[in-house]
mmCIF file of the C-alpha atoms, coordinates in Angstrom:
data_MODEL
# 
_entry.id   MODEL 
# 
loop_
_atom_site.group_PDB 
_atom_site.id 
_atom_site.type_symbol 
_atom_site.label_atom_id 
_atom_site.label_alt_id 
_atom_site.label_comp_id 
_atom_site.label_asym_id 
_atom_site.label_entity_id 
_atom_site.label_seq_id 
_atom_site.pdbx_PDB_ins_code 
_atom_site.Cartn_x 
_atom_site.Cartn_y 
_atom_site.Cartn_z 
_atom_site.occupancy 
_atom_site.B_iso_or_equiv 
_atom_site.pdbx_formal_charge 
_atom_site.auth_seq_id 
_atom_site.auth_comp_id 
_atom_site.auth_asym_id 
_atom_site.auth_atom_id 
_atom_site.pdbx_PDB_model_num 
ATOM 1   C CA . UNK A 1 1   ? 86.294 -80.723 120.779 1.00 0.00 ? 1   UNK A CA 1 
ATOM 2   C CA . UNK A 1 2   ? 82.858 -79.751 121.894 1.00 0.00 ? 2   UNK A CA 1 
ATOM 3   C CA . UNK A 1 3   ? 84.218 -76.776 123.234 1.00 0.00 ? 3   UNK A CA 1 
ATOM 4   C CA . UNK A 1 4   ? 85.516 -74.953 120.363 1.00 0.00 ? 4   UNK A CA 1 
ATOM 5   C CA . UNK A 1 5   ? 82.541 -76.368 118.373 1.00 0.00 ? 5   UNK A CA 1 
ATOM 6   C CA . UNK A 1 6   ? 80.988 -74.194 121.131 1.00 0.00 ? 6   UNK A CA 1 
ATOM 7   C CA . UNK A 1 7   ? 82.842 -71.265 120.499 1.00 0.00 ? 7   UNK A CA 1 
ATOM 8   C CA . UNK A 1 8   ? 82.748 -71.831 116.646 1.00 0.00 ? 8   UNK A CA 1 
ATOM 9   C CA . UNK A 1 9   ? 78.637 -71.619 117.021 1.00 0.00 ? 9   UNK A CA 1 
ATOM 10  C CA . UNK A 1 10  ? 78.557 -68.903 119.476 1.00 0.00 ? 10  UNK A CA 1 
ATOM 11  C CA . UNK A 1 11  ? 80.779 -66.594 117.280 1.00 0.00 ? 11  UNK A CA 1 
ATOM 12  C CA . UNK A 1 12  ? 79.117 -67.389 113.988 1.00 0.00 ? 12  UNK A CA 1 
ATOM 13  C CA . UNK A 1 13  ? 75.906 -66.188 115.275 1.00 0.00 ? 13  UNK A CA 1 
ATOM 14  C CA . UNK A 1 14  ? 76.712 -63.106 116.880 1.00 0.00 ? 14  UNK A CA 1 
ATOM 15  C CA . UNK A 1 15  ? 76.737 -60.982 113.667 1.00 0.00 ? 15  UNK A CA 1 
ATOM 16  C CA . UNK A 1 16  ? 78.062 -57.211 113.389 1.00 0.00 ? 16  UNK A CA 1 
ATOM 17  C CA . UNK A 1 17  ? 75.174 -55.157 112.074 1.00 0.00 ? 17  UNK A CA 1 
ATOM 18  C CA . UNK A 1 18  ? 76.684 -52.582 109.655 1.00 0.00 ? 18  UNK A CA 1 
ATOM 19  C CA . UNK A 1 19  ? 75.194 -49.432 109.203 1.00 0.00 ? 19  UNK A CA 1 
ATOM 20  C CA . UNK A 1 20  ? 75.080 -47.962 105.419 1.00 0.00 ? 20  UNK A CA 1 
ATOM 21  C CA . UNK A 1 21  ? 73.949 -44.517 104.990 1.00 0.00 ? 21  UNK A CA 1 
ATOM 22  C CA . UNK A 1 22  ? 72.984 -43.521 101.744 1.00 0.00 ? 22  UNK A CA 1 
ATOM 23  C CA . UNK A 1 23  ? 72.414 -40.272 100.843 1.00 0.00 ? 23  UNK A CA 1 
ATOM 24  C CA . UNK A 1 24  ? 69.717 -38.986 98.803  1.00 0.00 ? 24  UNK A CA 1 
ATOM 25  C CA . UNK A 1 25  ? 70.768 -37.707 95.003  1.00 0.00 ? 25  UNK A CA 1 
ATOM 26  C CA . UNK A 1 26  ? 70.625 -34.280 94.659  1.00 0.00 ? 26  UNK A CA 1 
ATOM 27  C CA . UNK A 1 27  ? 71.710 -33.582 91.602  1.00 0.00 ? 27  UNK A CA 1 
ATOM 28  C CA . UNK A 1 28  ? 70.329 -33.238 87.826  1.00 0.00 ? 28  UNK A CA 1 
ATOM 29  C CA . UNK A 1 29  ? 67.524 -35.076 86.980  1.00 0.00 ? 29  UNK A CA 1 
ATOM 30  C CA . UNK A 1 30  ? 67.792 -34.310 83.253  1.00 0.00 ? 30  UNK A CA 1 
ATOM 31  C CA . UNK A 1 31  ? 70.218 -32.598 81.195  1.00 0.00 ? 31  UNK A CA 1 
ATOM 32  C CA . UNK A 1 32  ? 69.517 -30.664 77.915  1.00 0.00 ? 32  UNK A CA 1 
ATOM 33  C CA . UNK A 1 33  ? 71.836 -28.974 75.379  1.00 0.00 ? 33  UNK A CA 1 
ATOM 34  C CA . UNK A 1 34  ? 71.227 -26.614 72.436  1.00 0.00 ? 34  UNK A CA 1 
ATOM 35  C CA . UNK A 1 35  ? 68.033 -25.266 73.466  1.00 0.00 ? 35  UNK A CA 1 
ATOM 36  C CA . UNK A 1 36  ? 65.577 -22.608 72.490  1.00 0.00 ? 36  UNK A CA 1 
ATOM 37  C CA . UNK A 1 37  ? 62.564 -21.974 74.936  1.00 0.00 ? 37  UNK A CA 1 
ATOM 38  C CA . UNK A 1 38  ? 59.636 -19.199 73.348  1.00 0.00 ? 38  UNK A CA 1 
ATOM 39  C CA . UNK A 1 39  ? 57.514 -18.238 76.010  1.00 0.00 ? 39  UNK A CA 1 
ATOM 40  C CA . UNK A 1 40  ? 54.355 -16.769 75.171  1.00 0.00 ? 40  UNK A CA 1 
ATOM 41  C CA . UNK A 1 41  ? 50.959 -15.035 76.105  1.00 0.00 ? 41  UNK A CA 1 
ATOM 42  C CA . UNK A 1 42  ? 47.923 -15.081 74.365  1.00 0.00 ? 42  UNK A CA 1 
ATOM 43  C CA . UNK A 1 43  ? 49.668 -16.754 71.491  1.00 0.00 ? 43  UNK A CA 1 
ATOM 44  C CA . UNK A 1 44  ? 52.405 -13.807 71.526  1.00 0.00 ? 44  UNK A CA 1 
ATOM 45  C CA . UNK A 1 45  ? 56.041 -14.337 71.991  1.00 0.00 ? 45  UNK A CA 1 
ATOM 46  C CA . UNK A 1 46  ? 57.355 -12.481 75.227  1.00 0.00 ? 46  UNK A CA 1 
ATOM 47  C CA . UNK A 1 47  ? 60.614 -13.729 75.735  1.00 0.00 ? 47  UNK A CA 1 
ATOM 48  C CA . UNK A 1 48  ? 62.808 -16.473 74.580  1.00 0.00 ? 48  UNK A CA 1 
ATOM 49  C CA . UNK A 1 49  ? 65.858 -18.321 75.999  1.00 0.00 ? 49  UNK A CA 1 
ATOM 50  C CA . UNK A 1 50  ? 68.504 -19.885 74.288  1.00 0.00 ? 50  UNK A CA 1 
ATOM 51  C CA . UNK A 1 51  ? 71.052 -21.923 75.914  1.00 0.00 ? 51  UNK A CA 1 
ATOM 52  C CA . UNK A 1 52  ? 74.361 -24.763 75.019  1.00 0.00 ? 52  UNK A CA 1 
ATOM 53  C CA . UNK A 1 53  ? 73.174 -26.639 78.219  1.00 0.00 ? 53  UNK A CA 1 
ATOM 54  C CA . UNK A 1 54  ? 70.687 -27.129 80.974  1.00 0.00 ? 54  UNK A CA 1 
ATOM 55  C CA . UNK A 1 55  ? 70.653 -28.844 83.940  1.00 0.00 ? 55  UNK A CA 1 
ATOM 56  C CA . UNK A 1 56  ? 66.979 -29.651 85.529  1.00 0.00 ? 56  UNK A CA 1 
ATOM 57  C CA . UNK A 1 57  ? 66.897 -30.562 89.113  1.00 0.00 ? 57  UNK A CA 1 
ATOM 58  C CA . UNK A 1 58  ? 63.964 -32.300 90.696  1.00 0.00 ? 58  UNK A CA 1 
ATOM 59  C CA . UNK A 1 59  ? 62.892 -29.533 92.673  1.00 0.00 ? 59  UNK A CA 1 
ATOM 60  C CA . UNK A 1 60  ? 62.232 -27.738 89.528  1.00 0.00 ? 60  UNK A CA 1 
ATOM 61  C CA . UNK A 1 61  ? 65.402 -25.111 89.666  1.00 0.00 ? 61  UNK A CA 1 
ATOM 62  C CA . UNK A 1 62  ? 67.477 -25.082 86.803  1.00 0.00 ? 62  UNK A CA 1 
ATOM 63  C CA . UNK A 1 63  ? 71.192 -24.247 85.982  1.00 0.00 ? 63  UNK A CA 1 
ATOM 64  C CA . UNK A 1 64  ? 72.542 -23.200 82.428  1.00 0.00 ? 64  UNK A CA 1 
ATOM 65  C CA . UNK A 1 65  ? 76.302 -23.631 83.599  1.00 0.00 ? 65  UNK A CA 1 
ATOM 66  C CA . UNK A 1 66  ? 77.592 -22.652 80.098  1.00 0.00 ? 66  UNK A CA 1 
ATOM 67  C CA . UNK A 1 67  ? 75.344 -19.263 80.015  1.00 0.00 ? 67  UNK A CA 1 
ATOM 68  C CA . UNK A 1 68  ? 71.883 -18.220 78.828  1.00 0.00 ? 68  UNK A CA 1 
ATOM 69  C CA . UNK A 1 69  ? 70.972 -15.361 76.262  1.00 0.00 ? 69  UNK A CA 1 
ATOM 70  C CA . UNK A 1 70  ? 67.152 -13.990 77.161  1.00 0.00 ? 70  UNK A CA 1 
ATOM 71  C CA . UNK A 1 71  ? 65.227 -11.999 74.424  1.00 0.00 ? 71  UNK A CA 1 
ATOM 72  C CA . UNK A 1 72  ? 62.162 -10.112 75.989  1.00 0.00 ? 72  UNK A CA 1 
ATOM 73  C CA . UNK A 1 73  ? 59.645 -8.803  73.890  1.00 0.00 ? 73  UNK A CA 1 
ATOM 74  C CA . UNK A 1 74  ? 56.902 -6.214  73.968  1.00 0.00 ? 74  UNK A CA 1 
ATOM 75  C CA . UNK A 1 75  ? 53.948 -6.413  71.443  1.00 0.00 ? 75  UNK A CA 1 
ATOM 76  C CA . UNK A 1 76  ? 55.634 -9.045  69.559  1.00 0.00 ? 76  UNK A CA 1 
ATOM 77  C CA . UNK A 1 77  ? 58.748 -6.961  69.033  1.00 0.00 ? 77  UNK A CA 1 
ATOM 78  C CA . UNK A 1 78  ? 62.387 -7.485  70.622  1.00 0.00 ? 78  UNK A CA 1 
ATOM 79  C CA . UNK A 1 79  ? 62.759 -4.943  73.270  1.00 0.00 ? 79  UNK A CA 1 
ATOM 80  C CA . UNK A 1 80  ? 66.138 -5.976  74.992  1.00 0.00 ? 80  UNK A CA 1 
ATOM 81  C CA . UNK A 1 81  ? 68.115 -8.605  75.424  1.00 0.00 ? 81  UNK A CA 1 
ATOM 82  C CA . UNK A 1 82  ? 70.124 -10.264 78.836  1.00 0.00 ? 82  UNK A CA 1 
ATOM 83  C CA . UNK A 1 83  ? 73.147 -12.481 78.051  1.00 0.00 ? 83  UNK A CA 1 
ATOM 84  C CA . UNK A 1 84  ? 75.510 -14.314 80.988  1.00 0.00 ? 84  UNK A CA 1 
ATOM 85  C CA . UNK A 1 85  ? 77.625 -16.815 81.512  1.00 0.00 ? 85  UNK A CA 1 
ATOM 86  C CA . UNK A 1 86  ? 76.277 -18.621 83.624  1.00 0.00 ? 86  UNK A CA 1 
ATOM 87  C CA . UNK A 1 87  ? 72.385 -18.546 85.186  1.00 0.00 ? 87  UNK A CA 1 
ATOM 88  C CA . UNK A 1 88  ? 70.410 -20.135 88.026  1.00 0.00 ? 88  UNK A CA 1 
ATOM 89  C CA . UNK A 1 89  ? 66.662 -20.099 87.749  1.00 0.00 ? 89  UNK A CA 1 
ATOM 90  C CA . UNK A 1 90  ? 65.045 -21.023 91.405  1.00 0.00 ? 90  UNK A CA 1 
ATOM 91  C CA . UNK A 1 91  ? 61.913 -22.284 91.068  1.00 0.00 ? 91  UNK A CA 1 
ATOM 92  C CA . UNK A 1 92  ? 60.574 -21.820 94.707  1.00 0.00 ? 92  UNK A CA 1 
ATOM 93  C CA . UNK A 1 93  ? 61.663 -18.011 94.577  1.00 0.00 ? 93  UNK A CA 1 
ATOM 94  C CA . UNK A 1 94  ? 61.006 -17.676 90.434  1.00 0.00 ? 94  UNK A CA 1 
ATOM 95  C CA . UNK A 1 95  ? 63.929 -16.049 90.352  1.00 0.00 ? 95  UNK A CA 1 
ATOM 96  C CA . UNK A 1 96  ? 67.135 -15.913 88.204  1.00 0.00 ? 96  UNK A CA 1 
ATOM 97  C CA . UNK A 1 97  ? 70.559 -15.075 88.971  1.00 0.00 ? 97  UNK A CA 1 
ATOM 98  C CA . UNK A 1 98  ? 73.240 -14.351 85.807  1.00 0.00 ? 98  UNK A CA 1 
ATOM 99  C CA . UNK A 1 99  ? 77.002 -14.327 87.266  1.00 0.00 ? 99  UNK A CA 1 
ATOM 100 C CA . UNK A 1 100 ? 80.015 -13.383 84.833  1.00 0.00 ? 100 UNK A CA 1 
ATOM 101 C CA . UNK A 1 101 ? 79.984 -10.962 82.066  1.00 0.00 ? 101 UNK A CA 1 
ATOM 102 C CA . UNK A 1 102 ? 76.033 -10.052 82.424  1.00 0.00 ? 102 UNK A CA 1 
ATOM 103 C CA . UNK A 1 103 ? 74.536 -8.233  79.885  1.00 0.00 ? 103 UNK A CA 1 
ATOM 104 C CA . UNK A 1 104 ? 71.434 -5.744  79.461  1.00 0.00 ? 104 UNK A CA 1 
ATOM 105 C CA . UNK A 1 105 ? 70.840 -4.416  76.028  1.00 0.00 ? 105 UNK A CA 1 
ATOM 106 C CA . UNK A 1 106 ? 67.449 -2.026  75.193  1.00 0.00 ? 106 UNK A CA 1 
ATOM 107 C CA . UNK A 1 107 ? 67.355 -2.243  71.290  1.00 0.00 ? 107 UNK A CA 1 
ATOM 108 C CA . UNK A 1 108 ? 65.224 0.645   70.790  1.00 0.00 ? 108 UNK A CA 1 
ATOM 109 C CA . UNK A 1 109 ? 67.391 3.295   72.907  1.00 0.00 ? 109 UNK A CA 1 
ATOM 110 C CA . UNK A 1 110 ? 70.959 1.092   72.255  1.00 0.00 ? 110 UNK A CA 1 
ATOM 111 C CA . UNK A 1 111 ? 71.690 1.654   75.946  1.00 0.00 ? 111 UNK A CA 1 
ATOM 112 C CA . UNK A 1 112 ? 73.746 -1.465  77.569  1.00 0.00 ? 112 UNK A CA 1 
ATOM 113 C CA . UNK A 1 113 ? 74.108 -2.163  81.367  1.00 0.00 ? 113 UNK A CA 1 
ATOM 114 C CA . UNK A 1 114 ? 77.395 -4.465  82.051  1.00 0.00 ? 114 UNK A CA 1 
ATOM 115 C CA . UNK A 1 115 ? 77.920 -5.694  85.300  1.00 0.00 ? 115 UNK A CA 1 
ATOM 116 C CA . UNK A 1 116 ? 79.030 -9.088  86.991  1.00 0.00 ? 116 UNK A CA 1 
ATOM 117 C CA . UNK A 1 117 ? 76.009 -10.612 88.821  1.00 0.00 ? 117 UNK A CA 1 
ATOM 118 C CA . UNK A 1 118 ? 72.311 -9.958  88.154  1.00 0.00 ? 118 UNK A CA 1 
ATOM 119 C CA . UNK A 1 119 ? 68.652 -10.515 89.425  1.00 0.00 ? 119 UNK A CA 1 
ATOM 120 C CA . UNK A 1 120 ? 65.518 -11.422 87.319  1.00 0.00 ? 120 UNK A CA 1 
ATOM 121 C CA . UNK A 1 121 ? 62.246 -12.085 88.697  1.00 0.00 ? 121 UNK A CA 1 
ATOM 122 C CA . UNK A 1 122 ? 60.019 -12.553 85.837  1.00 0.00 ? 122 UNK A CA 1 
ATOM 123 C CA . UNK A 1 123 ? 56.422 -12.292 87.575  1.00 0.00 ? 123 UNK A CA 1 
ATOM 124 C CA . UNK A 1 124 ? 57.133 -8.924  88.399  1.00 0.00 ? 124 UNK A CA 1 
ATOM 125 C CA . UNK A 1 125 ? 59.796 -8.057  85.331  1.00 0.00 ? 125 UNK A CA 1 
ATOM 126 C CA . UNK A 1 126 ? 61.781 -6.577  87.862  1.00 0.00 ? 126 UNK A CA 1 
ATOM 127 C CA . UNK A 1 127 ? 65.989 -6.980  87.423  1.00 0.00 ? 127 UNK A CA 1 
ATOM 128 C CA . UNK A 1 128 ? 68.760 -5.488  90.034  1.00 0.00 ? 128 UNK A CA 1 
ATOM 129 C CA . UNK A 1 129 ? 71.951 -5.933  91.236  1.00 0.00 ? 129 UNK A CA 1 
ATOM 130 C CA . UNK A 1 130 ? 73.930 -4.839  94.066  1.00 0.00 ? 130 UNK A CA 1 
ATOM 131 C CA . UNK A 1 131 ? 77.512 -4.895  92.430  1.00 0.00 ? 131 UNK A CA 1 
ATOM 132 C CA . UNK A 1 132 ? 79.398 -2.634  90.322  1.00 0.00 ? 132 UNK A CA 1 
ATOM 133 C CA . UNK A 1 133 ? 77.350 -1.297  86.931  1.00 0.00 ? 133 UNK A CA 1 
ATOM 134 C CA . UNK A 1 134 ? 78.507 0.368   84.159  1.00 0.00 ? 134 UNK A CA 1 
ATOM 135 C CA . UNK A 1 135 ? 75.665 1.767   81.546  1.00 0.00 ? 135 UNK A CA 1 
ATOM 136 C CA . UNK A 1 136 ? 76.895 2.547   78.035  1.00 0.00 ? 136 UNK A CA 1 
ATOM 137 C CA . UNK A 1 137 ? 74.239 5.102   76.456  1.00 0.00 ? 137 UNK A CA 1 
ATOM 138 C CA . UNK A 1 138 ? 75.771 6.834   72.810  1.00 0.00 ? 138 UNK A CA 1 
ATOM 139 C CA . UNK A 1 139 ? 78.688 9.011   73.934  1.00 0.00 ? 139 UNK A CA 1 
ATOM 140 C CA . UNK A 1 140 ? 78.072 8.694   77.997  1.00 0.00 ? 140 UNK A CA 1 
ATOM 141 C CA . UNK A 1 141 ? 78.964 5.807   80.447  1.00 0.00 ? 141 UNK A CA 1 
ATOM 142 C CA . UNK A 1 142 ? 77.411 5.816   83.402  1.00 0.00 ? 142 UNK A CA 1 
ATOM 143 C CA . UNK A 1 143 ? 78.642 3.803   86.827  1.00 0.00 ? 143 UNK A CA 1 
ATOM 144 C CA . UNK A 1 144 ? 77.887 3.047   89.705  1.00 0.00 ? 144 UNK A CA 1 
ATOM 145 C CA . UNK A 1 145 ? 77.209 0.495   92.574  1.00 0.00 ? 145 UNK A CA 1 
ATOM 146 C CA . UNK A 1 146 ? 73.653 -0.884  92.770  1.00 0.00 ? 146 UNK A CA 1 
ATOM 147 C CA . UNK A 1 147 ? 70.965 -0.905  90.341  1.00 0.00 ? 147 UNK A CA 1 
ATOM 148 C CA . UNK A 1 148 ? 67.008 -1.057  90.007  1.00 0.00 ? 148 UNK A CA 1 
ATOM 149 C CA . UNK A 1 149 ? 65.277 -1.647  86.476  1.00 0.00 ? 149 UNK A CA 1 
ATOM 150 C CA . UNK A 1 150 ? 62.769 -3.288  84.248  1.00 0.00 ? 150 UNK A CA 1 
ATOM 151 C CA . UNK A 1 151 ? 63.421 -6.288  82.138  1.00 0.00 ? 151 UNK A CA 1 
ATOM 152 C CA . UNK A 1 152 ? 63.154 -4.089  78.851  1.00 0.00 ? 152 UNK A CA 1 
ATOM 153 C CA . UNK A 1 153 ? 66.161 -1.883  80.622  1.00 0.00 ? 153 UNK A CA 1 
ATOM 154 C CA . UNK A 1 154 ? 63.534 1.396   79.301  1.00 0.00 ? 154 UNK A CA 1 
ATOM 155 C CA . UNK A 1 155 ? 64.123 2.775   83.261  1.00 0.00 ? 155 UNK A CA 1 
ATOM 156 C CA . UNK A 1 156 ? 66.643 2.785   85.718  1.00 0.00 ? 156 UNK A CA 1 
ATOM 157 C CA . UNK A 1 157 ? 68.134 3.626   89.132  1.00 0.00 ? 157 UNK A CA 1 
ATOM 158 C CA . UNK A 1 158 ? 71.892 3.406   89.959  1.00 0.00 ? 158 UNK A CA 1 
ATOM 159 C CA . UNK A 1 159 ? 71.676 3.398   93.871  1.00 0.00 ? 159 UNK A CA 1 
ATOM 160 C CA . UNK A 1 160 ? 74.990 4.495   94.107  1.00 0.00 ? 160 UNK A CA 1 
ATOM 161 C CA . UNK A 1 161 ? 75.767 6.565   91.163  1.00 0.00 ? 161 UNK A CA 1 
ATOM 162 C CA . UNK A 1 162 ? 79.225 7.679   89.896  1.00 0.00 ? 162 UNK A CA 1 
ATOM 163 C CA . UNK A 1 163 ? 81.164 9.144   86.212  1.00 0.00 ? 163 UNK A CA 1 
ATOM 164 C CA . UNK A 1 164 ? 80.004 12.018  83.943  1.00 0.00 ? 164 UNK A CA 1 
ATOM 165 C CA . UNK A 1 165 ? 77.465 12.830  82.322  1.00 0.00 ? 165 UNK A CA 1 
ATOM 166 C CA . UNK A 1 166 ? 75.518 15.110  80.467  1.00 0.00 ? 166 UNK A CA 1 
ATOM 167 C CA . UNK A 1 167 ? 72.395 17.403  82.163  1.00 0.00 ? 167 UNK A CA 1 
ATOM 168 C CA . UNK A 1 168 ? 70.116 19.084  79.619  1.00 0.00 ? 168 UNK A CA 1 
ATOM 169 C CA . UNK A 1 169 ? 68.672 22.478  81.134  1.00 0.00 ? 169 UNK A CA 1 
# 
């Protein structure tokens, strides 16, 4: 008997440490929908964001995973417009990325730049790609592969330009 009371003891004690790893949370730490966001300077509008949904992470990046539409503005004026389906802003980098059906619209020239992934870095107001572009501009259309502009889409450079087009003399 007082050996397998013994036994009983000696294996009750010995317990089996378990090791449970949990892993930190990385995703959303707050989630928006139907929102407008005016930035401004000096009490002037420069650009404004409109979005179904937002996803805020804690390291400050968001993700708009049903798209974003951007309205930039010069003067207090709408000077072009960037629409996608879906964005990521990077905080670290401050830098956005649009994927699927991007769009670049100047409203005072009418030109449009369509292409399928896009960069914005809005301290510099610089916007490129490095995938297919086509540029609608009245009766030409520009393409290419590659392309360098400003957020008001008044400039550009297709890196790799292709199509036809018209050359004044």
């Amino acid at each position: 008997f007082l050996l397998a009371l013994s036994i009983g003891v000696l294996s009750c004690s010995q317990t089996s440490q378990e090791v449970i790893n949990i892993e930190e949370y990385t995703g959303p730490i707050r989630q928006m929908e139907a929102v407008t966001i005016l930035h401004s300077d000096s009490g002037t509008v420069t650009a404004k964001i409109e979005a179904d949904k937002i996803l805020e992470f804690a390291s400050g990046d968001r993700e708009f995973p049903e798209g974003v539409y951007l309205e930039f503005y010069e003067n207090g004026e709408k000077s072009s417009f960037l629409k996608a389906n879906y964005a990521y802003f990077a905080s670290d980098k401050s830098k956005w990325k649009g994927t699927g059906n991007v769009i670049l619209k100047n409203f005072g020239s009418g030109e449009q730049l369509n292409t399928e992934e896009l960069f914005w870095e809005p301290n510099t107001g610089k916007v490129y790609t490095d995938k297919f572009v086509n540029i609608e501009s009245g009766d030409e259309v520009l393409t290419g592969t590659g392309l360098e502009t400003t957020q008001d889409f008044s400039s550009y450079v297709i890196l790799k330009p292709e199509g036809i087009f018209s050359i004044q003399e």
